[in-house]
N, C-alpha and C positions, 0 to 999 in steps of 0.2 A: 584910824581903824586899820586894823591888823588884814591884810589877806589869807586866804586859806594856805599859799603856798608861803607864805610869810611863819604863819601856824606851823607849816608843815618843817620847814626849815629848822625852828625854835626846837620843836621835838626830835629832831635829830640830833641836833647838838646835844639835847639835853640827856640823850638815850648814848650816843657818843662818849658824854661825859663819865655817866654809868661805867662804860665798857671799859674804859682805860682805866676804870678801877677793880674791876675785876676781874682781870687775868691770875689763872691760876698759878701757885710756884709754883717751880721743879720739885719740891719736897712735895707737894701735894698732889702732882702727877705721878711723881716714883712710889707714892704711898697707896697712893689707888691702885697703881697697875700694879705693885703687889700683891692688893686684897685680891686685882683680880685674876690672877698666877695663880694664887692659894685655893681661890674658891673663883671660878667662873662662873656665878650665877649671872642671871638677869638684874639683877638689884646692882652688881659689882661691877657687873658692864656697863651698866646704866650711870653708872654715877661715875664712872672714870669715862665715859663717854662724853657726857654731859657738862663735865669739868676741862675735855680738851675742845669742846665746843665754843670756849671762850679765850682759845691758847693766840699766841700774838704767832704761832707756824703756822704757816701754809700747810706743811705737811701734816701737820695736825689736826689742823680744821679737818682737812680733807678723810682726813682718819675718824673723826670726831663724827664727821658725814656717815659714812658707810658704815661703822658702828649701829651709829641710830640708826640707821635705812635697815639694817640687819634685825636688829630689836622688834622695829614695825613689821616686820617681814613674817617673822616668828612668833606674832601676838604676844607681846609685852603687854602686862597691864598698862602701863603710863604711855599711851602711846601718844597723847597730847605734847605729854613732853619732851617726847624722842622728836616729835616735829616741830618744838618750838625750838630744841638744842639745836637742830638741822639748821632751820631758820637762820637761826644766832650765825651758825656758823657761814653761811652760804654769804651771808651782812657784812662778815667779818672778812672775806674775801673779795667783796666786791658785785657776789653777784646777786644784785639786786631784783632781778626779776623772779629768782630764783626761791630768794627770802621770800616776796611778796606773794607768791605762790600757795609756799606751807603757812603763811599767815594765814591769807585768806581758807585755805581748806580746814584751819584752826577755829577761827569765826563764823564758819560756817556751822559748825558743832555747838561750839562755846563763844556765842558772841559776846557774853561778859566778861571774856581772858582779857584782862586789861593789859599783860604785858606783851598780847598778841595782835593788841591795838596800835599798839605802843610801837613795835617793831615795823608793823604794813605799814603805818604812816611815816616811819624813818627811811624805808626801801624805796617807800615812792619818791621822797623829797630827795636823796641818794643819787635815784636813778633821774630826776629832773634837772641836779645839779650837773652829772654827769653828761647828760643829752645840751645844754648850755653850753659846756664846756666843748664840748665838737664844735657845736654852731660856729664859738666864738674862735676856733682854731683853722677854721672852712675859712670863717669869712678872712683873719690877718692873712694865711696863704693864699688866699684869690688876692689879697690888697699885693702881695708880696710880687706875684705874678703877674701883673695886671701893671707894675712898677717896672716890673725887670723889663717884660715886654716893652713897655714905653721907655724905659733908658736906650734899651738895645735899638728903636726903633729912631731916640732921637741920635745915637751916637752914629748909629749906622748910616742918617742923613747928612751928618757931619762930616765924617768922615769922604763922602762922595765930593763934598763940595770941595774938597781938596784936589 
């Protein structure tokens, strides 16, 4: 039997796998922020926002971010989705507390958004894996120091005895 962080893992991967299939082109970025050059609606921002929400840039996530933050800002109808793109993109960076946040304030509205299920339990496995990965970087450098100290400590006896 499966554990819940076991669960939780599986679903990241599997939300993972999703993502690295659906980064936007370049054709379809240039195409959008055309529409929305041409016509600056809310509809045009939204979808060329929403579209760089999934971009493999930083600088774009980041853009992708403050769009949507913008949208919500200014009463967008879809504003679910301005914070589930936020989400996406905050995921896509790394920062998973940050995702796990606008998720939850997601399900808190709409706890049937399954893709907003989907995502909190990706941020937390994310952020679980990441918090492991300290532990396990703490404890080699305490081994690593704890080693030096003791060579240093038996060479330095050594050395006396001469």
């Amino acid at each position: 039997m499966r554990t819940s962080k076991q669960m939780q893992r599986e679903k990241r991967r599997q939300l993972d796998e999703k993502l690295a299939l659906s980064h936007p082109t370049n054709e379809l970025l240039e195409e959008l922020a055309a529409n929305c050059t041409k016509d600056p609606s809310p509809d045009n921002s939204f979808q060329y926002a929403f579209a760089l929400s999934k971009s493999r840039s930083v600088g774009e996530l980041r853009y992708a971010i403050s769009m949507l933050e913008s949208l919500i800002k200014n009463g967008y109808e879809h504003q679910v989705d301005c914070m589930f793109g936020s989400a996406m993109a905050h995921y896509l960076l790394g920062e998973y507390d940050k995702s796990r946040h606008e998720c939850e304030a997601i399900l808190r509205n709409r706890p049937e958004n399954d893709a907003a299920a989907e995502l909190h339990t990706a941020s937390i496995a994310a952020k679980d894996e990441e918090e492991e990965k300290k532990v396990k970087q703490m404890a080699v450098g305490g081994t690593m120091a704890v080693a030096a100290v003791g060579l240093a400590l038996l060479f330095g006896a050594a050395g006396k005895k001469y």
